[in-house]
C-alpha positions as CSV (number, residue, x, y, z in Angstrom):
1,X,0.0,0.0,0.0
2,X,1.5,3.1,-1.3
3,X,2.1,5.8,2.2
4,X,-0.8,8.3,1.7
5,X,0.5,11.9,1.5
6,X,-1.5,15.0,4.2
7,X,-2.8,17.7,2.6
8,X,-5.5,20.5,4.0
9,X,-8.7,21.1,1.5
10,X,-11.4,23.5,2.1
11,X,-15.0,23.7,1.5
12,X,-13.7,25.6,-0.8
13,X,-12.4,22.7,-2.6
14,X,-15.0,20.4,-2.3
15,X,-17.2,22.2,-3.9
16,X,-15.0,22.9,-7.3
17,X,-14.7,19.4,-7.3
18,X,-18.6,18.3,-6.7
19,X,-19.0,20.8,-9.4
20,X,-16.8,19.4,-11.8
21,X,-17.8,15.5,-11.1
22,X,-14.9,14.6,-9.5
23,X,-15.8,14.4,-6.1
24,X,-17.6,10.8,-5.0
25,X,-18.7,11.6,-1.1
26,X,-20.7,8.4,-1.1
27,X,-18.6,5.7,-3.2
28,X,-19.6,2.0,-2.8
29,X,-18.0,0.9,0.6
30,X,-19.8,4.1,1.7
31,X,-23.0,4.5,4.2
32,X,-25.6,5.9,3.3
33,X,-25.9,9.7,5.2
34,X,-26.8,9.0,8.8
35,X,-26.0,12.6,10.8
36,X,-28.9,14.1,12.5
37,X,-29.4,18.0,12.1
38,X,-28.1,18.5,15.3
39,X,-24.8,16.9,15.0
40,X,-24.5,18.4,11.5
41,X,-25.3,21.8,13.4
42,X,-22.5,20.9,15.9
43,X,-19.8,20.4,13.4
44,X,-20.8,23.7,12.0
45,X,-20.2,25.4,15.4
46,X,-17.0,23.7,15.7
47,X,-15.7,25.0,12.4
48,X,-17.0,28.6,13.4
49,X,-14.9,28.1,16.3
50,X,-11.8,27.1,14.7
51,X,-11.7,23.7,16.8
52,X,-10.1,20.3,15.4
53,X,-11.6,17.7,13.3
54,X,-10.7,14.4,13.0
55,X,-8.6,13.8,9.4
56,X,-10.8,13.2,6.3
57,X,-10.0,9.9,4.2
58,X,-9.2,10.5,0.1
59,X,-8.6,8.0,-2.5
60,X,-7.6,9.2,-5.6
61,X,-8.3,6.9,-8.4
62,X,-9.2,7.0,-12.3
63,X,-13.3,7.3,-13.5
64,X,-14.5,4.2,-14.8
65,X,-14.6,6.1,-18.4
66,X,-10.6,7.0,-17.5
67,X,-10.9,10.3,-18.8
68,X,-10.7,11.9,-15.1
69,X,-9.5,11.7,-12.0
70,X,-12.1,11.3,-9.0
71,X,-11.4,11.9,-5.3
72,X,-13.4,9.3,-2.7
73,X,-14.3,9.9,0.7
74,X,-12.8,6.5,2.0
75,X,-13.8,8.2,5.8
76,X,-15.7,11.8,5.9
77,X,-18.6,11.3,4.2
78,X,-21.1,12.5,7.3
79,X,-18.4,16.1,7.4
80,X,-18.1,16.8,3.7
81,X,-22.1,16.1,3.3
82,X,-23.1,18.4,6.3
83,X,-21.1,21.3,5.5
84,X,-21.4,21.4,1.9
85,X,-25.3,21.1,2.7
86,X,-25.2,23.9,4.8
87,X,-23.4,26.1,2.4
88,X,-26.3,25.1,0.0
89,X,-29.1,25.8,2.4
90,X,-30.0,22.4,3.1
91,X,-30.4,22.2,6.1
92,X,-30.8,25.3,9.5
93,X,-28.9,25.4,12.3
94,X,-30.4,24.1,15.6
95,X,-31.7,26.5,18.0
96,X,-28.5,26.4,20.6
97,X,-26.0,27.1,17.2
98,X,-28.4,30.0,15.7
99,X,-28.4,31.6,19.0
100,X,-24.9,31.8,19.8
101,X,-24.0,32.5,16.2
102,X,-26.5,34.8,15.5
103,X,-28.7,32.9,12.7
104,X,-29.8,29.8,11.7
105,X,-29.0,29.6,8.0
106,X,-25.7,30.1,5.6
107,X,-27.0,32.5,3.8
108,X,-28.3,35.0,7.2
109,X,-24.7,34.7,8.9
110,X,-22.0,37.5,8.4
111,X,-19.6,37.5,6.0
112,X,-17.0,37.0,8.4
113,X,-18.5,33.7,9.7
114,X,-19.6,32.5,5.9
115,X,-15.4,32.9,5.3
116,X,-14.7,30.8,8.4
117,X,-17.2,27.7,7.0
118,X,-15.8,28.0,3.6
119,X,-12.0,28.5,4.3
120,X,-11.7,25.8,7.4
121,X,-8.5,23.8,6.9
122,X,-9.8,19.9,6.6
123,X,-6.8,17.7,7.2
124,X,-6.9,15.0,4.5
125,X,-5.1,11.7,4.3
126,X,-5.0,11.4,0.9
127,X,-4.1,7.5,-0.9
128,X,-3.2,6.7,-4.4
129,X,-3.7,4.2,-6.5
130,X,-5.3,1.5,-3.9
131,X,-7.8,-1.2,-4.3
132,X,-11.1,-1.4,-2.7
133,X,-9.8,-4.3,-0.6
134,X,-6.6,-2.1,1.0
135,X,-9.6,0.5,1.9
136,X,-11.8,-2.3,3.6
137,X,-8.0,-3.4,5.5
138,X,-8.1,0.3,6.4
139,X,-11.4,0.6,8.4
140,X,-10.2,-2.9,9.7
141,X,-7.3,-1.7,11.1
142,X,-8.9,1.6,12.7
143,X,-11.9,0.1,14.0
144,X,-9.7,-2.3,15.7
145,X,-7.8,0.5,18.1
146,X,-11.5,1.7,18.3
147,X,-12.6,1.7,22.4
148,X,-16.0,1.0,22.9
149,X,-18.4,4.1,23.8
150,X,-19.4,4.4,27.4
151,X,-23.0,5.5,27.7
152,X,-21.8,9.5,28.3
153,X,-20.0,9.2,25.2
154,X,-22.5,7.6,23.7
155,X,-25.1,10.9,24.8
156,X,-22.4,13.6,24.0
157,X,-22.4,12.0,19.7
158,X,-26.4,11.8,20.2
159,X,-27.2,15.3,21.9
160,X,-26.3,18.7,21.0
161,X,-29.2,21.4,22.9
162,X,-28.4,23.3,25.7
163,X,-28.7,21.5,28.8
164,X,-25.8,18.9,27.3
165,X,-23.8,22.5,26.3
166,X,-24.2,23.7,30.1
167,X,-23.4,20.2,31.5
168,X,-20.2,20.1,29.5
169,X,-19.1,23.8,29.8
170,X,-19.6,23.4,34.0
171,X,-17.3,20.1,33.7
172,X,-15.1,22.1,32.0
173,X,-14.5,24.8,33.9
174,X,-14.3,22.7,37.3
175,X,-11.9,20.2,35.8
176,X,-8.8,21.7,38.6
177,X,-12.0,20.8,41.1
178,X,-12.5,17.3,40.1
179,X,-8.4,16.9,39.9
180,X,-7.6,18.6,43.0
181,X,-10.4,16.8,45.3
182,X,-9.6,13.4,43.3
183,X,-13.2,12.9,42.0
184,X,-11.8,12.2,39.1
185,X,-8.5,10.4,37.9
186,X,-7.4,11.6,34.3
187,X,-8.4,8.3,32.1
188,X,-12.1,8.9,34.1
189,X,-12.1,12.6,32.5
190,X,-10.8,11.5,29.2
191,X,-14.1,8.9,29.3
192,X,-16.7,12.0,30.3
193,X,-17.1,10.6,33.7
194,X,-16.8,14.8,34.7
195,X,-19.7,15.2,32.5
196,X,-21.7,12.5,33.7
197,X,-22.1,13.5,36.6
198,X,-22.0,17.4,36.1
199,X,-25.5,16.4,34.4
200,X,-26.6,14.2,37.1
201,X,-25.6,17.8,39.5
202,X,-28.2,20.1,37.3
203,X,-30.7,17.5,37.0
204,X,-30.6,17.8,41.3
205,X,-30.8,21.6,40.8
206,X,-33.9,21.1,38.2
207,X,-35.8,18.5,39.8
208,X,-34.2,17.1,43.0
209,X,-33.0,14.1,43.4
210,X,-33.2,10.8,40.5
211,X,-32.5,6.9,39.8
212,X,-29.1,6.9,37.9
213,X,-30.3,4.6,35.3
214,X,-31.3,6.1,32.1
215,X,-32.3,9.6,33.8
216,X,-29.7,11.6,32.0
217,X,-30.7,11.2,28.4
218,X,-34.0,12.2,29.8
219,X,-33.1,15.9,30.3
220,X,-30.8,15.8,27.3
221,X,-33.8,15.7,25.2
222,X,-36.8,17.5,27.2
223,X,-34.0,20.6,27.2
224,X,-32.3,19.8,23.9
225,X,-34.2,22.8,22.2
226,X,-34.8,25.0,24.8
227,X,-33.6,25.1,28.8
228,X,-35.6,27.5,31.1
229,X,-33.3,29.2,33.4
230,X,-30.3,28.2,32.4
231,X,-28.1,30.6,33.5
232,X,-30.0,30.7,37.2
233,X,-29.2,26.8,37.5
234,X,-25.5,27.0,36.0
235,X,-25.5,30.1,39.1
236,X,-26.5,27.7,41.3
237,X,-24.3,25.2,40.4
238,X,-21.1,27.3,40.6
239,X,-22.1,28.5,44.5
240,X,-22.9,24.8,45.0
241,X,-19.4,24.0,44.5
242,X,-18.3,27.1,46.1
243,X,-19.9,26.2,49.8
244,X,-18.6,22.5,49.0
245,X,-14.8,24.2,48.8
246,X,-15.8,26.5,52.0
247,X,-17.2,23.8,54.0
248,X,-14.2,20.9,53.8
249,X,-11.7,23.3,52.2
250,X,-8.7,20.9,51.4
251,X,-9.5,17.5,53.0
252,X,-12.1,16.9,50.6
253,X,-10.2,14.5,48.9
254,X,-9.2,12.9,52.3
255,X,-12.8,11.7,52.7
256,X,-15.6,9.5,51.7
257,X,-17.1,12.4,49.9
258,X,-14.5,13.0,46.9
259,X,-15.8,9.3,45.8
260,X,-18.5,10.2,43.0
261,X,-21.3,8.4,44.9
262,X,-21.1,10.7,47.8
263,X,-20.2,13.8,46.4
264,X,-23.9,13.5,44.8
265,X,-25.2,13.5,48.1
266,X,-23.3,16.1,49.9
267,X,-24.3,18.5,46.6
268,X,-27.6,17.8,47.2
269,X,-27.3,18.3,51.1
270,X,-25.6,21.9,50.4
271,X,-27.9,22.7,47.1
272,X,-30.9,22.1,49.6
273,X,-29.2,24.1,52.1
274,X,-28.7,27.1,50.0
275,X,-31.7,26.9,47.6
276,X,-34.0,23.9,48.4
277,X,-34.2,21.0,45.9
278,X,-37.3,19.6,44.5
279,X,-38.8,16.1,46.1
280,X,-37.3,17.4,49.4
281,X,-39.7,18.3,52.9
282,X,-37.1,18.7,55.5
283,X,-36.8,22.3,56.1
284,X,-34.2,25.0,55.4
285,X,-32.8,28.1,56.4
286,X,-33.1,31.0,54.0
287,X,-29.8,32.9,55.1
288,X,-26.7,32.7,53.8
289,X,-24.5,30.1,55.4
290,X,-22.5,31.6,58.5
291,X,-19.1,30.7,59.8
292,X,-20.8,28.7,62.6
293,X,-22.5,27.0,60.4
294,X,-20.1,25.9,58.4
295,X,-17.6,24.7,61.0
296,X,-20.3,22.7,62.4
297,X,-21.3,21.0,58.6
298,X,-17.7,20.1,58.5
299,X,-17.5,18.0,61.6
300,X,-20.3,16.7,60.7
301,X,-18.8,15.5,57.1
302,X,-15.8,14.9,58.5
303,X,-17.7,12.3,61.2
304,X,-19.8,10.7,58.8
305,X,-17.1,10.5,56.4
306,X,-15.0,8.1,59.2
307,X,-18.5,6.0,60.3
308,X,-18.7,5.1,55.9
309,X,-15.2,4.1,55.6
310,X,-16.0,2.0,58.8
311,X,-18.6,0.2,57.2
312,X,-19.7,-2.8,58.5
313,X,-17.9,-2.2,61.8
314,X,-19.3,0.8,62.4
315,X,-22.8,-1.0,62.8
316,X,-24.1,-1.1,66.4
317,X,-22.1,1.6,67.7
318,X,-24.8,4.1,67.8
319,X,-23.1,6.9,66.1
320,X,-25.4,6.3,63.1
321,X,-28.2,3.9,62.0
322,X,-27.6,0.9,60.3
323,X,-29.7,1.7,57.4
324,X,-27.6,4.8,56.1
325,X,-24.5,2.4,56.4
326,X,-26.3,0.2,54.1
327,X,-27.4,2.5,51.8
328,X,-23.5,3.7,51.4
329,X,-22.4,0.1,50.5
330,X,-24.3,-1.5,48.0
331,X,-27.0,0.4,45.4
332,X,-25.2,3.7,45.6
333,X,-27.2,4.8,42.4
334,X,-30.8,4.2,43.7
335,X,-33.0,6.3,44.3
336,X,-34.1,5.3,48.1
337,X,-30.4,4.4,48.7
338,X,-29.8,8.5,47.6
339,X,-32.8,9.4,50.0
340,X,-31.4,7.5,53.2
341,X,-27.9,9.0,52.6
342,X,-29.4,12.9,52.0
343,X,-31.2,12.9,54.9
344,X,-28.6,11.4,57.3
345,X,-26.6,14.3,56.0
346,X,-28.7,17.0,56.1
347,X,-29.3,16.2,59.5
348,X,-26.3,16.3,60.9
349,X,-24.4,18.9,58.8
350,X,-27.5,21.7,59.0
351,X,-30.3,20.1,61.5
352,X,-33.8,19.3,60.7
């Protein structure tokens, strides 16, 4: 197999050679165009914003009639498609795109941003002269250092609306958080695991308290197209983790609460605290939290924290019912397991 050789087209290009007939975007070890409208609007965003995209796949081979040369997209098809459709006016941009860009169609943006869509540098491996078979060895050989999607990988190539766009920019901008208070190792950031549960963190703000399983891709889609006080819930969040940092300062990560399990429940405790979560009756002060206050929350944390790493042999001692131990060791993602551990909390960090 001949080495391919890296060049950088534009939309530019693709177009001159669509228009010519010597561009194939959907040759026959092709599929057929699968990309929703949001995804194609997200790849638009990301070329608006001068961000990387993966490398585009050329062969360049003779016509069947050998009286031209044809370029085809061995791996690219979905890119070249959407943003040579949106040049044409194919297709709008979703609602969270249009906003931030300032409209929803090619032909409605500046001229500034048009330039940026037509004149984005695509990196493209390009091949000569191979056989269908060395391009089928190809995806082979990719797909085989391929890692399987987790399910908040799977959400972040499915959803593109506002809720997953706050969700991701909050995981972002807390990623020294999650590092410094060891919530997160690198390879569990590199897999979304910050986003995950960022998500799971709103969803608390929005409507209290959820079963892990499958809750998440429910408020990706109900807010996908629009997200009612957004920027009041991303406030909340942000104070949220300020109090956290107040409250335990740097023995976070010392504790049972830097493990993901926990730190849901002690955002919850603290989001209650501060603004009251829905699904919740126990009562809560309105002020601001005092110094008092917060001393006595971290003794509290700090006391509970020791009685869960006990475990088991901190049943029958008294400091704390059997029940919250239980609901700290097994089923950490339930529901009434999440209920048992809040209120336990709640009550000794703040009072009923």
């Amino acid at each position: 197999m001949n080495k391919p050789g890296r060049c950088e087209y534009t939309p530019y290009d693709f177009q001159d050679w669509q228009a010519g007939g010597t561009l194939a975007i959907q040759p026959k070890f092709q599929r057929r165009e699968v990309w929703s409208t949001q995804k194609k609007s997200y790849l638009i965003d990301t070329l608006l914003k001068r961000m990387p995209v993966p490398p585009i796949f050329l062969r360049v081979a003779q016509s069947k009639e050998k009286n031209k040369v044809v370029r085809e997209v061995v791996d690219g098809q979905q890119r070249i498609s959407a943003v040579l459709g949106f040049i044409d006016g194919k297709f709008s941009l979703s609602k969270p795109q249009a906003a931030e860009h300032g409209a929803a169609r090619f032909e409605k943006l500046s001229a500034e941003k048009q330039n940026l869509i037509r004149e984005f540098p695509f990196v493209c491996e390009v091949f000569h002269g191979i056989s269908d078979v060395e391009v089928l060895e190809i995806f082979a050989r990719v797909n085989t250092y391929s890692i399987p999607l987790n399910r908040q990988e799977l959400l972040n190539g499915k959803y593109f609306g506002f809720f997953k766009r706050s969700a991701y920019k909050l995981g972002y901008e807390h990623l020294e958080f999650w590092r410094q208070n060891g919530i997160f190792s690198e390879t569990a950031i590199a897999r979304m695991s910050e986003a995950e549960l960022t998500s799971e963190l709103l969803i608390i703000l929005l409507s209290g308290m959820q079963h892990k399983k499958d809750t998440i891709e429910n408020f990706y889609r109900d807010y996908d197209a629009e997200f009612p006080n957004q920027s009041k819930i991303e406030s909340r969040f942000r104070s949220v983790i300020d109090a956290i940092q107040k409250i335990l300062e740097s023995e976070l990560i010392d504790t049972e609460f830097h493990r993901s399990p926990f730190f849901y429940s002690l955002f919850a405790v603290v989001s209650h605290r501060l603004f009251g979560i829905p699904g919740q009756t126990t009562g809560r002060s309105k002020t601001a939290l005092t110094s008092a206050e917060i001393q006595t929350a971290r003794d509290a944390l700090l006391k509970l924290s020791e009685l869960i790493t006990q475990g088991k042999e901190a049943k029958g001692n008294g400091d704390v019912s059997s029940k919250f131990l239980d609901a700290c060791l097994k089923s950490t993602d339930k529901l009434p397991q999440r209920q048992i551990r809040f209120d336990t909390i709640y009550e000794r960090a703040f009072g009923k």
